[in-house]
Biopython code that builds the backbone (N, CA, C, O; Angstrom):
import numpy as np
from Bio.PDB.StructureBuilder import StructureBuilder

atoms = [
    (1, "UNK", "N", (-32.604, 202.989, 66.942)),
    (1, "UNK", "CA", (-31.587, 202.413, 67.796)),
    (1, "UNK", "C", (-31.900, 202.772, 69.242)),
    (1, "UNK", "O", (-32.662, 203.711, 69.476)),
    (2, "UNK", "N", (-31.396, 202.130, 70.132)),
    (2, "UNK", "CA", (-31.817, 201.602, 71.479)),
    (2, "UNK", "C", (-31.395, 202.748, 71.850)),
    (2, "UNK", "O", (-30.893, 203.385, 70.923)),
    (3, "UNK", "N", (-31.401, 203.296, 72.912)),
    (3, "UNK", "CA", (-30.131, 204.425, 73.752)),
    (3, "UNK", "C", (-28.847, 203.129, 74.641)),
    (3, "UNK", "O", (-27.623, 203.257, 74.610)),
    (4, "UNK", "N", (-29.247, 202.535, 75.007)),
    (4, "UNK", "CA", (-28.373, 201.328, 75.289)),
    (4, "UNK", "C", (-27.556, 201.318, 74.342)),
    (4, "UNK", "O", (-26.556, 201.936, 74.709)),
    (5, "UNK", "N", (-27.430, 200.892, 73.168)),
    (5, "UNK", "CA", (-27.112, 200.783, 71.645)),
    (5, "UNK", "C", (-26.247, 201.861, 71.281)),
    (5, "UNK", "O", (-25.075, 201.879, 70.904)),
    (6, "UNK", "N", (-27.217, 202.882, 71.510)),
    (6, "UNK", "CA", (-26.280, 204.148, 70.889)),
    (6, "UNK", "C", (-24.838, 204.340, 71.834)),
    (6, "UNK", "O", (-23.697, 204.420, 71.378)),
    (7, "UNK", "N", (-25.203, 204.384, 73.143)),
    (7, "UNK", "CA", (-24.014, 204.642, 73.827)),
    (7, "UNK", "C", (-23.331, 203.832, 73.647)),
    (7, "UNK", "O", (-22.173, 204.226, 73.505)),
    (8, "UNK", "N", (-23.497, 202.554, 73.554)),
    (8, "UNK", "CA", (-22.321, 201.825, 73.282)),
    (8, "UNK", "C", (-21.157, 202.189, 71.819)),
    (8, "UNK", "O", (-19.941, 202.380, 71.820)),
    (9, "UNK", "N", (-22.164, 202.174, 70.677)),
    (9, "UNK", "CA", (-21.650, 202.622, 69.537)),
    (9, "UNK", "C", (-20.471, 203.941, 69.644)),
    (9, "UNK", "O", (-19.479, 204.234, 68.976)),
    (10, "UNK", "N", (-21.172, 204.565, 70.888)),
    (10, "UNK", "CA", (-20.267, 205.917, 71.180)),
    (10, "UNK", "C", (-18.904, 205.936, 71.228)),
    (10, "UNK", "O", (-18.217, 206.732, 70.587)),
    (11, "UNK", "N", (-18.468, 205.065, 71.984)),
    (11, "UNK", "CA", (-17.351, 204.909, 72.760)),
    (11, "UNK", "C", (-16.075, 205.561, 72.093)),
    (11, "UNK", "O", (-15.768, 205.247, 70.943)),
    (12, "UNK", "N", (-15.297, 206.516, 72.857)),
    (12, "UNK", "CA", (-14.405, 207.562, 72.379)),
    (12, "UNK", "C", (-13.251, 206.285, 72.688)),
    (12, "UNK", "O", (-13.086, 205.968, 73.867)),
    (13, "UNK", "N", (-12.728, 205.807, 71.974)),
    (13, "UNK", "CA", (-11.367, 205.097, 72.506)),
    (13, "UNK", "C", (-10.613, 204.740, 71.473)),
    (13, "UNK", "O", (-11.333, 204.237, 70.611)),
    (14, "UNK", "N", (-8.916, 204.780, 70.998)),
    (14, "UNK", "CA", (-8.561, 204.466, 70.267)),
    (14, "UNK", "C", (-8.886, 202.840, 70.165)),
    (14, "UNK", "O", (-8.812, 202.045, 71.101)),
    (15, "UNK", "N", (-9.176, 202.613, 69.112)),
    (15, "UNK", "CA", (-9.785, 200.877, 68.407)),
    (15, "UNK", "C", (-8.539, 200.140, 68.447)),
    (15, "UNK", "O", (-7.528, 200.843, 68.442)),
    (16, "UNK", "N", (-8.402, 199.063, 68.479)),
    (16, "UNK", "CA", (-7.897, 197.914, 68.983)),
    (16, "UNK", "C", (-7.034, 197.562, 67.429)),
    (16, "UNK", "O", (-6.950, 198.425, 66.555)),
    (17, "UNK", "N", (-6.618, 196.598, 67.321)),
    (17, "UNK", "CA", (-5.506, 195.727, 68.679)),
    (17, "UNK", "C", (-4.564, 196.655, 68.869)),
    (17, "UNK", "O", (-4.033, 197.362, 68.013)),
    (18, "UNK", "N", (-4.242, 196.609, 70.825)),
    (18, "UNK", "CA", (-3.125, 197.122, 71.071)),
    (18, "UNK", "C", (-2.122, 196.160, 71.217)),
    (18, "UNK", "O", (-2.518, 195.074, 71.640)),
    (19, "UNK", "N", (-0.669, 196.292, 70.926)),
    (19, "UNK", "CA", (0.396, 195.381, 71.051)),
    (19, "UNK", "C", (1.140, 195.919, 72.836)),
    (19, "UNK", "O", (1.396, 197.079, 73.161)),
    (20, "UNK", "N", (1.382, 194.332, 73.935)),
    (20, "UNK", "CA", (2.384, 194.523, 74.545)),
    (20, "UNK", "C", (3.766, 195.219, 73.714)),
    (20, "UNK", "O", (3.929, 194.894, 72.538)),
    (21, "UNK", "N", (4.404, 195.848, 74.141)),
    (21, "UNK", "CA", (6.029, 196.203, 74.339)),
    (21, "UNK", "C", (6.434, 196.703, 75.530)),
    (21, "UNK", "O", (6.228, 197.797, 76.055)),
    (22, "UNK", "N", (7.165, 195.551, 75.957)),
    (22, "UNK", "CA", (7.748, 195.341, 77.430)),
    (22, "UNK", "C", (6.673, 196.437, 78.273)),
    (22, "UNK", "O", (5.723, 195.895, 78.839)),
    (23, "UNK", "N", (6.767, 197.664, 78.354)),
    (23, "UNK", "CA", (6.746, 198.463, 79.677)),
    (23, "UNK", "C", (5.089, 199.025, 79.082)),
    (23, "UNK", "O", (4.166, 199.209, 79.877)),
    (24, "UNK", "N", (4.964, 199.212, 77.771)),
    (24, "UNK", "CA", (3.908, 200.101, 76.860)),
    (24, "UNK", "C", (2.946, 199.007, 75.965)),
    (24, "UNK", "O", (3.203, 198.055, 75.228)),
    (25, "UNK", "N", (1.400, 199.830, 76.552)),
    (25, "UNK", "CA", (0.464, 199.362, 75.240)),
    (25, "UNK", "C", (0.498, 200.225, 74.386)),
    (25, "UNK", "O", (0.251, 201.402, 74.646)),
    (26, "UNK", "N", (0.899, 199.675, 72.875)),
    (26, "UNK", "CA", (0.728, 200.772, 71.451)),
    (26, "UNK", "C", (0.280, 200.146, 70.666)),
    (26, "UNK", "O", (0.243, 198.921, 70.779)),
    (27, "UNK", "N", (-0.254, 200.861, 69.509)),
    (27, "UNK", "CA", (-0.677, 200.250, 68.239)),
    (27, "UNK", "C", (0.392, 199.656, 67.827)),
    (27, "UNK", "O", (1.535, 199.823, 68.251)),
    (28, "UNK", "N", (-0.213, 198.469, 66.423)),
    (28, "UNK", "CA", (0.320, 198.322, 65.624)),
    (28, "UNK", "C", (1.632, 199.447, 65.033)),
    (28, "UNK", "O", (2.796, 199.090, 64.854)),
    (29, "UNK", "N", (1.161, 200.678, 64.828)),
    (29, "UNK", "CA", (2.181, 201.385, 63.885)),
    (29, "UNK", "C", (2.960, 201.966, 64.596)),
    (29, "UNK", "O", (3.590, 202.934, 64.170)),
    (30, "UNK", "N", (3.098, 201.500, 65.869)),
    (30, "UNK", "CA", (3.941, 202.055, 66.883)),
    (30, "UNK", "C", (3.515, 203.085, 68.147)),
    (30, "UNK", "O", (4.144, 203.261, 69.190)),
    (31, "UNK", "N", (2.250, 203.709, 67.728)),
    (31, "UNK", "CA", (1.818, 204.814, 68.586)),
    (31, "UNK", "C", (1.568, 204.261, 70.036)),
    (31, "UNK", "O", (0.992, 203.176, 70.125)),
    (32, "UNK", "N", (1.960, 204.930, 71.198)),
    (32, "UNK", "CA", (1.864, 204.459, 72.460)),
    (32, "UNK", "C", (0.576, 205.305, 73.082)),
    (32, "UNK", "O", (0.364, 206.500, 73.287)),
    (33, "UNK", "N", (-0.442, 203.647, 73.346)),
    (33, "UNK", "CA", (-1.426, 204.247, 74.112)),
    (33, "UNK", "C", (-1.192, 204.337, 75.746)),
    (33, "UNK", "O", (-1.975, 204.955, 76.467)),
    (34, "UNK", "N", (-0.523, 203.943, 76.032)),
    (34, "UNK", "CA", (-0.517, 203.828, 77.566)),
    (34, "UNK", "C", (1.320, 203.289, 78.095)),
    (34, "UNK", "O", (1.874, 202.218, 77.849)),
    (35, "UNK", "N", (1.814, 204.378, 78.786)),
    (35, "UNK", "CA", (3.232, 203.652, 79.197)),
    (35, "UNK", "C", (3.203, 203.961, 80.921)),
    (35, "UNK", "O", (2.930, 205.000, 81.522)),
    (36, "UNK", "N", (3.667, 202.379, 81.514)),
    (36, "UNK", "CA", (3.217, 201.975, 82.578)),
    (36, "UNK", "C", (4.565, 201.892, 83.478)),
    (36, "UNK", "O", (4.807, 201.535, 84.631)),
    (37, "UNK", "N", (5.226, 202.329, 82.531)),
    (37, "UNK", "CA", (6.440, 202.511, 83.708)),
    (37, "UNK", "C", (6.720, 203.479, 84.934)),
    (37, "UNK", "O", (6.268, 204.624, 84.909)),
    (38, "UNK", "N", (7.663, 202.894, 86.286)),
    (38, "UNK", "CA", (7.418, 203.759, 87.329)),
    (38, "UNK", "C", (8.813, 203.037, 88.334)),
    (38, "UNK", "O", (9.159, 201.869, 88.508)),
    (39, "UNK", "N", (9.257, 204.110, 88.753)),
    (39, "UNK", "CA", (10.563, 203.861, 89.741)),
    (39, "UNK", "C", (9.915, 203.002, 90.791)),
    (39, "UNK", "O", (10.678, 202.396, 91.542)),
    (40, "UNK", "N", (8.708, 202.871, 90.942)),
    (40, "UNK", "CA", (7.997, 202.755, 92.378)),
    (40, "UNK", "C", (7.296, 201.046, 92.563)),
    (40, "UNK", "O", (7.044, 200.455, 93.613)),
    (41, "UNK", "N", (7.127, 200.599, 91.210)),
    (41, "UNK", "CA", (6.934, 199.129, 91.431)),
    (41, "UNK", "C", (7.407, 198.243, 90.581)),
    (41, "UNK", "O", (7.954, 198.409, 89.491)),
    (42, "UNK", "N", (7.065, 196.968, 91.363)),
    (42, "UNK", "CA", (8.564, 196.000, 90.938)),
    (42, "UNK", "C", (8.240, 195.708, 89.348)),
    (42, "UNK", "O", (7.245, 196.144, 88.769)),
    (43, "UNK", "N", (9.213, 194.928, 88.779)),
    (43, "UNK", "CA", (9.062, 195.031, 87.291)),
    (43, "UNK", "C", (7.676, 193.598, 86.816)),
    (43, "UNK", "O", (6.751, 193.829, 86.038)),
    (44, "UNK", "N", (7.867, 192.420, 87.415)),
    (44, "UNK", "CA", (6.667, 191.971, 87.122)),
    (44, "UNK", "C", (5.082, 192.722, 87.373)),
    (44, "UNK", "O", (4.081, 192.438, 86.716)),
    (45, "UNK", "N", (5.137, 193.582, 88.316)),
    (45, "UNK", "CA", (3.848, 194.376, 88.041)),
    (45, "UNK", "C", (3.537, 195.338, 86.844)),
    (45, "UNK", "O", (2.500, 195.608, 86.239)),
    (46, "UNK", "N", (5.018, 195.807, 86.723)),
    (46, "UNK", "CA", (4.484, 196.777, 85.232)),
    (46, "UNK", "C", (4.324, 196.067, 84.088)),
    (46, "UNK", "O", (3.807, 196.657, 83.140)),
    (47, "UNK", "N", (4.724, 194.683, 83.933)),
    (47, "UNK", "CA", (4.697, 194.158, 83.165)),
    (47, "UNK", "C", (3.272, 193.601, 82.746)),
    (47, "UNK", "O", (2.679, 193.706, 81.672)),
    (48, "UNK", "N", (2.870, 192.909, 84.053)),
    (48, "UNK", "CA", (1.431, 193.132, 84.160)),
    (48, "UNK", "C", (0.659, 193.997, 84.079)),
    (48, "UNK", "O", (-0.489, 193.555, 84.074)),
    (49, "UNK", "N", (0.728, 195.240, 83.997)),
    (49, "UNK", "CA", (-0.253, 196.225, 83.915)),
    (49, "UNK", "C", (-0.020, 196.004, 82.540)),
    (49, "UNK", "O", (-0.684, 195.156, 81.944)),
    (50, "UNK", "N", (1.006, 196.792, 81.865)),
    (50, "UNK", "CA", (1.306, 197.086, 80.765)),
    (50, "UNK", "C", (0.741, 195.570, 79.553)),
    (50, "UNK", "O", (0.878, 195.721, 78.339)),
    (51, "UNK", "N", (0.155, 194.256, 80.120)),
    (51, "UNK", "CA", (-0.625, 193.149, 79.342)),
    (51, "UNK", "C", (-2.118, 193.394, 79.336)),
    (51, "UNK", "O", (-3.021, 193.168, 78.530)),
    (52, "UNK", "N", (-2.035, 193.968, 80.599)),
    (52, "UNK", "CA", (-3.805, 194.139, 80.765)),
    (52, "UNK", "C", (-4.197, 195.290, 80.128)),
    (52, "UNK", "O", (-5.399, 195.307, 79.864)),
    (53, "UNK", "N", (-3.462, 196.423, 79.740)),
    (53, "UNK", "CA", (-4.042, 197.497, 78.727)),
    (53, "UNK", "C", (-3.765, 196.838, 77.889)),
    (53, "UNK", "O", (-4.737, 196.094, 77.764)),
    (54, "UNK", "N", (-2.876, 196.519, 77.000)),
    (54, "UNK", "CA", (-2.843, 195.901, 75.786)),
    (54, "UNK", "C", (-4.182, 195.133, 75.391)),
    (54, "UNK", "O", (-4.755, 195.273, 74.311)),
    (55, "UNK", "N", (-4.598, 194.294, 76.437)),
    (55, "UNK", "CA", (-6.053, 193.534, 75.838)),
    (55, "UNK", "C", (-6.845, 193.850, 76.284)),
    (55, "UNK", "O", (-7.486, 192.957, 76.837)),
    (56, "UNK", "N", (-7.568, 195.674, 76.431)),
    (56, "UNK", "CA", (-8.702, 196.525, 76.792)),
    (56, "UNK", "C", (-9.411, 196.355, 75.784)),
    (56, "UNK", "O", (-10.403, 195.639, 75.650)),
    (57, "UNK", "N", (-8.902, 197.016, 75.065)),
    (57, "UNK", "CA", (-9.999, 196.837, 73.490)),
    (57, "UNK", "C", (-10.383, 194.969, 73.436)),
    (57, "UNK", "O", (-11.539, 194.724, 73.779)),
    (58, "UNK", "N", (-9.861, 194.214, 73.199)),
    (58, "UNK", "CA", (-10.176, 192.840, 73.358)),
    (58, "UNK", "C", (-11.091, 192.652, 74.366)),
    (58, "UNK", "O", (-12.159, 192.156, 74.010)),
    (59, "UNK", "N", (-10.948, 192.931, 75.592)),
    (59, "UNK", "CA", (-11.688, 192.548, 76.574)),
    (59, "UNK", "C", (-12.970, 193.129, 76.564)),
    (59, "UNK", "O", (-13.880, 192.390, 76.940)),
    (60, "UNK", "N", (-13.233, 194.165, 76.258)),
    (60, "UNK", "CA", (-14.440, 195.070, 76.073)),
    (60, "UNK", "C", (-15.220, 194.240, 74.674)),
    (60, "UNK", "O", (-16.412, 193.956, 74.795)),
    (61, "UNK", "N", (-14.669, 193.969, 73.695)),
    (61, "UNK", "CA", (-15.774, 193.437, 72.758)),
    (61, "UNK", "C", (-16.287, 192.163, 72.973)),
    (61, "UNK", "O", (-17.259, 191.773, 72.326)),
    (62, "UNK", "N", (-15.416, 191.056, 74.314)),
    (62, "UNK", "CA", (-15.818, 190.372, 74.164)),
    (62, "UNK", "C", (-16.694, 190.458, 75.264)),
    (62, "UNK", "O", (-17.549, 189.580, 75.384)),
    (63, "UNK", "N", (-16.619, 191.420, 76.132)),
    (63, "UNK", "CA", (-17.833, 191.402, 77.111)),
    (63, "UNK", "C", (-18.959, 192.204, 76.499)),
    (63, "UNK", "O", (-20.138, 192.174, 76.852)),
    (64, "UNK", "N", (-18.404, 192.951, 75.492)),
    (64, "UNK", "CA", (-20.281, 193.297, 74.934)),
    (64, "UNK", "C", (-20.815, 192.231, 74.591)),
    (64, "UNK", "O", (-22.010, 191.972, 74.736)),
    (65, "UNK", "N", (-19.528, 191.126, 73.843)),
    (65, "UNK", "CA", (-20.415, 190.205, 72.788)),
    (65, "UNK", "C", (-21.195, 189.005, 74.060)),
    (65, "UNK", "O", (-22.210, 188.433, 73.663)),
    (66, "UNK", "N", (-20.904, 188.810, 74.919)),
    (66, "UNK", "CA", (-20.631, 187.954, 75.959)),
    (66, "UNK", "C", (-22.654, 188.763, 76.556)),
    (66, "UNK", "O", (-23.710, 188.130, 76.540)),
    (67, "UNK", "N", (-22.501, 189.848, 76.865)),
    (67, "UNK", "CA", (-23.842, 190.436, 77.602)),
    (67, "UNK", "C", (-24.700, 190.240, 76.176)),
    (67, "UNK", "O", (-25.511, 189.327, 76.019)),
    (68, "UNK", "N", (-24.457, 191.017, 75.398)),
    (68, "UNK", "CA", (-25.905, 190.907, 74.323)),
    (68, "UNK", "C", (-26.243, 188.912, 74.155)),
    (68, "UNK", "O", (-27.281, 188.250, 74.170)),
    (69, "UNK", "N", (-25.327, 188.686, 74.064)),
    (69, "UNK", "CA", (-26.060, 186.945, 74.339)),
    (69, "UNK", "C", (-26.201, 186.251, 75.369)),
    (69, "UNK", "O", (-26.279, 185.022, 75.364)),
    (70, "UNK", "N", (-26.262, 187.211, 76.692)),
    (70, "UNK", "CA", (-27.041, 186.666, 78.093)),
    (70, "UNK", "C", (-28.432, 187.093, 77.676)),
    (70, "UNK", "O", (-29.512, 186.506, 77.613)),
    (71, "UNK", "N", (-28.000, 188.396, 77.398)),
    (71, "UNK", "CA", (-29.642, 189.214, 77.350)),
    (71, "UNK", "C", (-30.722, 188.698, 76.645)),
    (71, "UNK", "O", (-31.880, 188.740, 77.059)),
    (72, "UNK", "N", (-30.304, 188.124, 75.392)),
    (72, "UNK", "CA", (-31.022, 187.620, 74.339)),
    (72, "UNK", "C", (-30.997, 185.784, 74.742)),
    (72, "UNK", "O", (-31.023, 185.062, 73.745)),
    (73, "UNK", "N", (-30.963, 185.245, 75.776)),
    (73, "UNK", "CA", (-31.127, 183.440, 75.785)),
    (73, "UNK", "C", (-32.673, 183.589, 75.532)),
    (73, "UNK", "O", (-33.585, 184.264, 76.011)),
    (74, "UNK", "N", (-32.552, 182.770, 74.689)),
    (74, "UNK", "CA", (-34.069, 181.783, 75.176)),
    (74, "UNK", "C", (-34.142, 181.317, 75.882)),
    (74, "UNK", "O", (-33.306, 180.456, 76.156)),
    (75, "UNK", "N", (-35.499, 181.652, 76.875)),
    (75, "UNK", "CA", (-36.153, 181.011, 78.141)),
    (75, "UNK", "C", (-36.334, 179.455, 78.062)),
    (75, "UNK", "O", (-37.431, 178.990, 78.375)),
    (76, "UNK", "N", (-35.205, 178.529, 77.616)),
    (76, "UNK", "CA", (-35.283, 177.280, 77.543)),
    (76, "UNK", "C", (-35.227, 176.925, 78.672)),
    (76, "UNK", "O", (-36.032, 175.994, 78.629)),
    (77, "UNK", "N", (-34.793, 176.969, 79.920)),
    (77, "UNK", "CA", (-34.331, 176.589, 81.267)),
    (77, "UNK", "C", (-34.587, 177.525, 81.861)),
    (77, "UNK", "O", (-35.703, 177.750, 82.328)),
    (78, "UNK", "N", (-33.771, 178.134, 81.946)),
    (78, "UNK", "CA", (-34.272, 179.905, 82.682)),
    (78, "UNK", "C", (-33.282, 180.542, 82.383)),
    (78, "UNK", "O", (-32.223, 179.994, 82.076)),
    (79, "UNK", "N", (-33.506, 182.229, 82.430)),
    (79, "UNK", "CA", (-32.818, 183.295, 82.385)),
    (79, "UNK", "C", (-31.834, 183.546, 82.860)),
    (79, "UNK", "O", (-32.012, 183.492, 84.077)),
    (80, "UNK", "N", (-30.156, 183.983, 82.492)),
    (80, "UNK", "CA", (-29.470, 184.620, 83.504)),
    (80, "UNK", "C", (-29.327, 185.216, 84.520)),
    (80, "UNK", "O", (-29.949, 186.274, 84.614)),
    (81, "UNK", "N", (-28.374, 184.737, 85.790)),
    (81, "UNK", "CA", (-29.034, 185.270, 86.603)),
    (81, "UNK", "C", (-28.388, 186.926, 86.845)),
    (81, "UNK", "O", (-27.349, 187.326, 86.320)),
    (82, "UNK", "N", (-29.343, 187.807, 87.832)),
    (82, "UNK", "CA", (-28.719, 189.275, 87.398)),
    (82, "UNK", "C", (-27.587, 189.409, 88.137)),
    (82, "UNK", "O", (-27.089, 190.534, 88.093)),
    (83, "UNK", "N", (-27.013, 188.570, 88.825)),
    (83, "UNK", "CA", (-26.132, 188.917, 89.500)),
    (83, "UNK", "C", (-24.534, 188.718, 89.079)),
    (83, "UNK", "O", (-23.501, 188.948, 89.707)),
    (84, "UNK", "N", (-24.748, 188.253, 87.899)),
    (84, "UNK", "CA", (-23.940, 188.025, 86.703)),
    (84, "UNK", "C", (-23.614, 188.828, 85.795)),
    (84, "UNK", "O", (-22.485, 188.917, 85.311)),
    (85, "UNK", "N", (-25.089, 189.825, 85.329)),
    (85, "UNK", "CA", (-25.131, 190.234, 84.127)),
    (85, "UNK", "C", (-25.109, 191.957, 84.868)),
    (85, "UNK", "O", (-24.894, 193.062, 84.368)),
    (86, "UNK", "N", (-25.362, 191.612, 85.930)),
    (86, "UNK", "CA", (-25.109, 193.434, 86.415)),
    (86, "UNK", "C", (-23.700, 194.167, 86.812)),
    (86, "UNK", "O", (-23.525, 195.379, 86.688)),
    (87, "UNK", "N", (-22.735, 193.258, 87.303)),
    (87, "UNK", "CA", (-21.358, 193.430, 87.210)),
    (87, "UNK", "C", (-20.931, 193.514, 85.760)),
    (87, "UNK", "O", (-20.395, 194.536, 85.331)),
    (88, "UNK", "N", (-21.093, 192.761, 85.219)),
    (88, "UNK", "CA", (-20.491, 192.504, 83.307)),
    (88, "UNK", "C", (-21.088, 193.905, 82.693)),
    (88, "UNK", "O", (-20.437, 194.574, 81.891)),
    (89, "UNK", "N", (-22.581, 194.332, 83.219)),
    (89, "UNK", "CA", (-22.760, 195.578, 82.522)),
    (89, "UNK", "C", (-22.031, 197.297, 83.214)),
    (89, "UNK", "O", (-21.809, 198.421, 82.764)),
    (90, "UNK", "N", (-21.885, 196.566, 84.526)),
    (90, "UNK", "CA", (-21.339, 197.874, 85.015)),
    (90, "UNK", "C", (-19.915, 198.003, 84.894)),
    (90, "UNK", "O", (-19.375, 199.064, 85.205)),
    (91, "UNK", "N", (-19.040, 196.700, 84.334)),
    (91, "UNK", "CA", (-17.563, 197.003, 83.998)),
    (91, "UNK", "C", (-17.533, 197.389, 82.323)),
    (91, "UNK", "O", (-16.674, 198.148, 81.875)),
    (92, "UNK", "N", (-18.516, 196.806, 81.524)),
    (92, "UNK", "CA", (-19.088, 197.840, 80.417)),
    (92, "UNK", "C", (-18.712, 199.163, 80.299)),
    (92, "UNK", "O", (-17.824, 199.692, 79.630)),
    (93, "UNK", "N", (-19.661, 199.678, 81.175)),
    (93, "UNK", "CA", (-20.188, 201.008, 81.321)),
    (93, "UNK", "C", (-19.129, 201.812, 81.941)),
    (93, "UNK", "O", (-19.234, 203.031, 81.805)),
    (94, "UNK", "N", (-17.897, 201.247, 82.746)),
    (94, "UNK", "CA", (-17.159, 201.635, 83.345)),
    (94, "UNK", "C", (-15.956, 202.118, 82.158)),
    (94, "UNK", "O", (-15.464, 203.237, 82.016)),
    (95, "UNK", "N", (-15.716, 201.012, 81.472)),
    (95, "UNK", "CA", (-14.730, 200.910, 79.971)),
    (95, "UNK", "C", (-15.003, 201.980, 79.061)),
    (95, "UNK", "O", (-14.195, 202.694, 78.468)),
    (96, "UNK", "N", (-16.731, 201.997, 79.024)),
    (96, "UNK", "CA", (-17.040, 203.416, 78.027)),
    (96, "UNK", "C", (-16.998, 204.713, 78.722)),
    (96, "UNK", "O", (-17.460, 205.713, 78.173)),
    (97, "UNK", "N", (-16.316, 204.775, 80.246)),
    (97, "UNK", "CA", (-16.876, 205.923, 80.285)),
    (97, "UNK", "C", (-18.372, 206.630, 81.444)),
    (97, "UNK", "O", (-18.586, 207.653, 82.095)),
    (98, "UNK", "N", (-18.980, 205.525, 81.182)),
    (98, "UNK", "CA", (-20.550, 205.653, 81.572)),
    (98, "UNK", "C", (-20.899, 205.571, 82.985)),
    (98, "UNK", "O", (-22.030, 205.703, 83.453)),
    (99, "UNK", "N", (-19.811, 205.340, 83.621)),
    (99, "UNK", "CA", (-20.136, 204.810, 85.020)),
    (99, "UNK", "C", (-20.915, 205.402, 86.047)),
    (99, "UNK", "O", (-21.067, 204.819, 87.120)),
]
sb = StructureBuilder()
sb.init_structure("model")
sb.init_model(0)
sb.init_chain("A")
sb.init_seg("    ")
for serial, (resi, resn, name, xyz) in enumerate(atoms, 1):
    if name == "N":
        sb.init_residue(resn, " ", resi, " ")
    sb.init_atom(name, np.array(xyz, "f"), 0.0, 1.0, " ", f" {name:<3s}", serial, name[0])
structure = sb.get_structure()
């Protein structure tokens, strides 16, 4: 296995799906991964935060799945360009940790 590979495999994070509830991302069985509440901003922002953790785990597999099939095109036309695939790997790397 790659070291690319391995680190990815690494990744310390509770596994997915997290569910919105209003203010909190939690599991399914109720456990709260993240609560986003705060006297200090207005309620459509926590609401928004509190959607965008909910689909971390989502968002992360689909940008691995999303880079390993830039990386791998066939040179039918031409290659991705890096200025694409180097942001997508460094918000990766950022998600695991790796930054």
């Amino acid at each position: 296995m790659s070291e690319k590979n391995k680190q990815t495999k690494e990744t310390k994070h509770t596994p997915g799906p997290w569910i919105q509830e209003r203010y909190t991302a939690r599991l399914p069985g109720g456990d709260v991964i993240a609560d986003c509440r705060s006297r200090y901003l207005d309620d459509s922002i926590l609401l928004a935060n509190a959607r965008l953790i909910s689909a971390a785990p989502d968002l992360l597999e689909v940008a691995k799945g999303c880079l390993g099939y830039l990386e791998n095109i066939p040179d039918l036309y031409s290659q991705p360009d890096e200025a694409w695939l180097a942001p997508l790997r460094a918000a990766i790397a950022k998600a695991e940790g790796r930054e």
